[in-house]
Each structure stands twice: as structure tokens, then as C-alpha cells.
C-alpha positions in Angstrom: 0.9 -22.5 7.8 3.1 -19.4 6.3 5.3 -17.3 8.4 3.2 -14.1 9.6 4.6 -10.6 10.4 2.8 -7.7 12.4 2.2 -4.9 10.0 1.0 -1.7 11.6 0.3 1.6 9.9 -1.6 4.8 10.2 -4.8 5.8 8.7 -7.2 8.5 8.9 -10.2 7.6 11.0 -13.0 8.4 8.6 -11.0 6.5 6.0 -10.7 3.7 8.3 -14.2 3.5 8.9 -15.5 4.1 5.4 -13.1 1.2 4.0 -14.4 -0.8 6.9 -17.9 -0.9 6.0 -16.9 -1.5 2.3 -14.7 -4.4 2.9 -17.7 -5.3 5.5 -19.4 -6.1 2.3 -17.2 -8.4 0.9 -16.8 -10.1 4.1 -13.0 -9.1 4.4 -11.5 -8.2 7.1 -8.9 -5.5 7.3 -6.2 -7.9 7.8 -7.9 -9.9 5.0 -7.8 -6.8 2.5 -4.0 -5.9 3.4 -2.9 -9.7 2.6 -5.4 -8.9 -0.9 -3.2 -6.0 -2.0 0.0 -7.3 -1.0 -0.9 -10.8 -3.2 -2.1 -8.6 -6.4 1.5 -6.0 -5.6 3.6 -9.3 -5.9 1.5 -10.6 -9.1 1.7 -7.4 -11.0 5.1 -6.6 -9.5 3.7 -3.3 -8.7 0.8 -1.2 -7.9 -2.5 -3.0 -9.1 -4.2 0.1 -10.2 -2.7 3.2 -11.9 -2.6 6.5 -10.0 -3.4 9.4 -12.2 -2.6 13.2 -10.5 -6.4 13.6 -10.8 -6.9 10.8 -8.1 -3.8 11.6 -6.1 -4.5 15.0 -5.1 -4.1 14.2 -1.0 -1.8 11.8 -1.4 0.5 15.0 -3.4 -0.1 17.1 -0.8 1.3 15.1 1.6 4.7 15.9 2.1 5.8 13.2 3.4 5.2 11.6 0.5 6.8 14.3 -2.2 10.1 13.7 -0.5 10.0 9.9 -0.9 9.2 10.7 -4.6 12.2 12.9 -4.3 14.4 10.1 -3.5 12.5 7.7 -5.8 13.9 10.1 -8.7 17.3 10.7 -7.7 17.6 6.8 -7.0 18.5 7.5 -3.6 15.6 4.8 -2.5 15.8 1.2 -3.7 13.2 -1.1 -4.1 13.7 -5.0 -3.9 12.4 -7.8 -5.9 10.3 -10.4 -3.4 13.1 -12.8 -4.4 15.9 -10.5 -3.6 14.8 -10.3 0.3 15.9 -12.3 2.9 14.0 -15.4 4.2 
């Protein structure tokens, strides 16, 4: 069996529930879904949809996440290959 790490993050609740009952559908798990994303993020070597400003409005307005874009642009944060990390 593959080496397993604790991810933990936080979500809204109403998101959380409303993706819940979605995934419910497929029969996945939320822990199911997670591993989902990160296979497609390593097979696409990036994001496996497109985000458009129209679909990103919260997400913009969050600014937690206009200073990491910050940083993304003036190359102050660095993103690693999968192959690049450590075992």
C-alpha cells in the first residue's frame, strides 16, 4: 500500500455539505474526491479545469488569496514538480 499523509483544510459549512451530497452521488467519499483532484493536478500538471474571473468572484475576494497571487507574480512563491519533492 502507498504511503498516506493527513491533509486537513478549511471549508465553509454549506459548501461542505452541498459537495457532500454531490460526491454522495458518485459514491465518493471526501477523502475519495481529494485523492480524485490531486491524481488529475499531477496528470495535467496543473489545475484540471480553467478558472475564468467570472467563476472566481469569492475566490478574488478573498484576500488571502490576492496576496498569494501577489507573490505568484513577483516570483516570490515557487512551485515544485512532483518529481522535484522529497520522498
Amino acid at each position: 500500500m502507498a504511503k498516506t499523509t493527513l491533509l486537513r483544510a478549511r471549508v465553509d459549512s454549506i459548501r461542505k455539505l452541498r459537495a457532500e451530497k454531490i460526491l454522495g452521488r458518485y459514491g465518493l467519499t471526501p477523502a475519495q474526491a481529494i485523492n480524485v483532484f490531486y491524481a488529475k493536478v499531477t496528470e495535467t500538471d496543473g489545475l484540471p479545469f480553467d478558472l475564468r474571473p467570472t467563476e472566481t468572484s469569492e475566490l478574488m475576494a478573498d484576500p488571502k488569496f490576492r496576496t498569494h497571487l501577489a507573490l505568484m507574480k513577483s516570483g516570490k512563491v515557487r512551485y515544485y514538480d512532483a518529481s522535484e519533492l522529497p520522498a
